[in-house]
LODRENLO-924177 format. One record per residue (C-alpha): residue number from 1; residue in three letters; x, y, z. Coordinates in Angstrom, 3 decimals. Layout:
BEGIN
   n res        u        v        w
 NUM ALA        X        Y        Z
...
END
This chain:
BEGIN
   n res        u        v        w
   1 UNK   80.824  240.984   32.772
   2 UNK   82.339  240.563   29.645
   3 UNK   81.482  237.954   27.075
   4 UNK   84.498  235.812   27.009
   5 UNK   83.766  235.027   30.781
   6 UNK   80.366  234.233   30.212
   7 UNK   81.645  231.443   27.989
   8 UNK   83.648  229.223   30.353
   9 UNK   80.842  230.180   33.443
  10 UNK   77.720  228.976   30.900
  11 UNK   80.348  225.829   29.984
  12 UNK   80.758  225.008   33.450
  13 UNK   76.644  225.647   34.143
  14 UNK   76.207  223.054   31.264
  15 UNK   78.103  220.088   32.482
  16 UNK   76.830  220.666   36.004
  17 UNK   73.118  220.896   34.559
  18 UNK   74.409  217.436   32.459
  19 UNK   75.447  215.312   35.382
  20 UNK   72.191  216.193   37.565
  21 UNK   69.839  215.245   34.809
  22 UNK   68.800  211.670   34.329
  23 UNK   70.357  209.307   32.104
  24 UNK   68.458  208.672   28.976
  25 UNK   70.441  205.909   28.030
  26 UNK   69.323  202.411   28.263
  27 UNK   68.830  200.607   31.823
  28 UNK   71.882  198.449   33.178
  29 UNK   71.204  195.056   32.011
  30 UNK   69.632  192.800   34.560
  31 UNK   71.368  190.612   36.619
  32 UNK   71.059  186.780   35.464
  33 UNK   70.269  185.928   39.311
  34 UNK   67.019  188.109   38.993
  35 UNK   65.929  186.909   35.617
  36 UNK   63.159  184.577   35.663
  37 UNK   64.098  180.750   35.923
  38 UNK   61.862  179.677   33.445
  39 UNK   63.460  176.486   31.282
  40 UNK   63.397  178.009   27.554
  41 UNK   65.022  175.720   24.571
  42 UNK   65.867  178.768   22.547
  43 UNK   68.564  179.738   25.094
  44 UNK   70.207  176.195   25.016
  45 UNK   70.775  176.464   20.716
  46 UNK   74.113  177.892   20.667
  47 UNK   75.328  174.560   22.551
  48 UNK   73.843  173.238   19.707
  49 UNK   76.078  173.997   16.952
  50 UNK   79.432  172.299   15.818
  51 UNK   82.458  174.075   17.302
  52 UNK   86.340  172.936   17.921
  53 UNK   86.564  173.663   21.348
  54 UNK   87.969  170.732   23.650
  55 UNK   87.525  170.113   27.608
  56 UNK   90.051  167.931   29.034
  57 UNK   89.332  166.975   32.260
  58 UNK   90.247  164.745   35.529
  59 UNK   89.149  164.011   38.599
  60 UNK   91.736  165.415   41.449
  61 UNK   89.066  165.715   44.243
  62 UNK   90.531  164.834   47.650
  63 UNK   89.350  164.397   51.298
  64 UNK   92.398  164.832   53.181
  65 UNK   93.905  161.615   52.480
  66 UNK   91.031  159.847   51.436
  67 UNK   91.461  159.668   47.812
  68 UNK   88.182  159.977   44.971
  69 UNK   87.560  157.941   41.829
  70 UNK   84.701  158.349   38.909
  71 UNK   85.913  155.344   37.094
  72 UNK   83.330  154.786   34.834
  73 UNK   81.081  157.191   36.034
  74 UNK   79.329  159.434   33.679
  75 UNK   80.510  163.314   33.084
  76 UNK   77.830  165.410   31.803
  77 UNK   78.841  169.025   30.513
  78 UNK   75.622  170.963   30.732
  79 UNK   75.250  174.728   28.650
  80 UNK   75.426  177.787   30.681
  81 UNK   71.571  179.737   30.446
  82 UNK   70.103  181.506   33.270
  83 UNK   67.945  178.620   33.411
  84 UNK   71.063  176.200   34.051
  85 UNK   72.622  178.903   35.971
  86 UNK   70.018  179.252   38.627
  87 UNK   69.417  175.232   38.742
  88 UNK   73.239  175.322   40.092
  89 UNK   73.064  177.476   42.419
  90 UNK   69.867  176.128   43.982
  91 UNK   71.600  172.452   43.827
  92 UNK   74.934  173.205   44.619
  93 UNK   75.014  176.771   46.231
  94 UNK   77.264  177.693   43.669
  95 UNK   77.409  178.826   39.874
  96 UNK   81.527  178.348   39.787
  97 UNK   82.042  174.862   41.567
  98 UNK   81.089  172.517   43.962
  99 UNK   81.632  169.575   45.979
 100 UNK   79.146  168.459   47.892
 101 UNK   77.416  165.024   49.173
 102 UNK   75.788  163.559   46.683
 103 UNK   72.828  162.656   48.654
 104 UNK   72.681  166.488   49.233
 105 UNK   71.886  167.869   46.012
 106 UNK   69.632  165.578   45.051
 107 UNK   67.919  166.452   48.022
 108 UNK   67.810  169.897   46.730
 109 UNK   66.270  169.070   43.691
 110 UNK   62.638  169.747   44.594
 111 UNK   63.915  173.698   45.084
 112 UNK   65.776  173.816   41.584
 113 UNK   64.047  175.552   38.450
 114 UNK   62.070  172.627   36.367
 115 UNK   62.921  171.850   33.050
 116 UNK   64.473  169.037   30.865
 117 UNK   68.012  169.954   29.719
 118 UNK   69.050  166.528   28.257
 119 UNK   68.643  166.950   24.554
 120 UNK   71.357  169.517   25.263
 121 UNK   73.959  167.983   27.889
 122 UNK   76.994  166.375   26.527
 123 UNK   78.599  163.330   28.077
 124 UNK   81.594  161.443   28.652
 125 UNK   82.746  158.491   30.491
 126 UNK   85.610  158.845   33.104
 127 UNK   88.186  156.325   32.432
 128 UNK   90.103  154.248   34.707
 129 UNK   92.774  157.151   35.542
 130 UNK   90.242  159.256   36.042
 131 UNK   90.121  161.053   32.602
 132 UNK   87.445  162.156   30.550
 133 UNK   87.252  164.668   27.647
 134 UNK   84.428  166.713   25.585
 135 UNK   85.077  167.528   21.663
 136 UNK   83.629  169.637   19.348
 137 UNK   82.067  171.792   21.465
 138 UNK   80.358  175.559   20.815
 139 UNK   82.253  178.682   21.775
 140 UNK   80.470  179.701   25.405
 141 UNK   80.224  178.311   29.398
 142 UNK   79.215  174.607   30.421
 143 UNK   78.974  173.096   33.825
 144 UNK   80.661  169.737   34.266
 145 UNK   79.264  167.706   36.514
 146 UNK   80.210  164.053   38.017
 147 UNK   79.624  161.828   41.126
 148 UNK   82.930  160.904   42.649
 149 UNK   83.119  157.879   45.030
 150 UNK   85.643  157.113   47.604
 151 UNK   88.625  154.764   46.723
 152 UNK   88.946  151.520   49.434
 153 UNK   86.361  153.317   51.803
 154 UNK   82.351  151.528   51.120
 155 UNK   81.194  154.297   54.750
 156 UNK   82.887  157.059   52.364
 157 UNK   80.131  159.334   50.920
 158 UNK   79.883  160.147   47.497
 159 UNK   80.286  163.461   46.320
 160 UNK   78.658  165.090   43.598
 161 UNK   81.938  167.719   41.666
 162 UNK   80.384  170.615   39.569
 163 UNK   83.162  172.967   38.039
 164 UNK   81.936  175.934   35.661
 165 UNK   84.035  175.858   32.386
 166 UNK   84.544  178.602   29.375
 167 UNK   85.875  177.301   26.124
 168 UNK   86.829  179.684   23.537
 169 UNK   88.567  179.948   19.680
 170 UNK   89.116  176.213   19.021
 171 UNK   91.391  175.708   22.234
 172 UNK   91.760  172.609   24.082
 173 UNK   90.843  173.372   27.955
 174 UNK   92.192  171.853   30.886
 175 UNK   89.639  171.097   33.733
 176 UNK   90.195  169.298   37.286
 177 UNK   87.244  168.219   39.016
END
């Protein structure tokens, strides 16, 4: 065999030899679900610092016809961590959005991750139209969170709203709850 065929057939050995070896490279990163759920303040700081990000939100939550209301109810906007993370999915079965009874997830709160996230939750009133709005917030994810309460029906259940939000590069953000 010549030399000049040996070249493409050693080539071709090579990259064969390549792909059937093991990566070296560094393992995938791990999934936030399987991180540990431990409450850690050092992962809430970047909510901490000044930013020029908006959320502009409203409560639009229907039940068929039965319309929702969280008139002065308080909005909290809560940091994104994969401590916060896994506390919403245990107490709403969801890390996107929810809307569940409100007597529900607080009954799941013995199975969410312990920790005190207050120092770092923002909040807001909701106004008589149903409008409430966040300023000055960090670059990064937030969970907003209210109870909404039925309008003219007292046997009505409440309903606890949690809606997953990105702000980004000093933008105002619409969000319906």
């Amino acid at each position: 065999m010549s030399r000049t065929h040996l070249i493409p057939i050693i080539a071709l050995g090579s990259l064969v030899a390549a792909c059937a070896s093991p990566s070296l490279g560094p393992p995938p990163p791990t999934p936030v679900s399987s991180r540990p759920a431990e409450f850690s303040a050092a992962d809430f700081a970047w909510s901490q610092r000044a930013g020029t990000n908006v959320v502009a939100g409203q409560l639009v939550y229907r039940q068929g016809i039965l319309r929702y209301t969280c008139a002065s109810s308080t909005v909290v906007l809560t940091p994104e961590t994969p401590w916060s993370r896994r506390r919403m999915a245990a107490l709403y079965g969801s890390t996107e959005r929810a809307a569940l009874p409100s007597d529900d997830v607080r009954a799941r709160t013995p199975n969410a991750p312990a920790g005190d996230a207050g120092p770092y939750v923002k909040r807001s009133t909701c106004d008589d139209a149903d409008q409430f709005a966040f300023a000055g917030l960090a670059d990064g994810a937030w969970f907003a969170i209210t109870i909404a309460r039925p309008v003219n029906n007292p046997k009505g259940a409440n309903m606890a709203l949690m809606r997953r939000v990105v702000v980004r590069g000093g933008k105002r953000v619409p969000l319906a709850l």
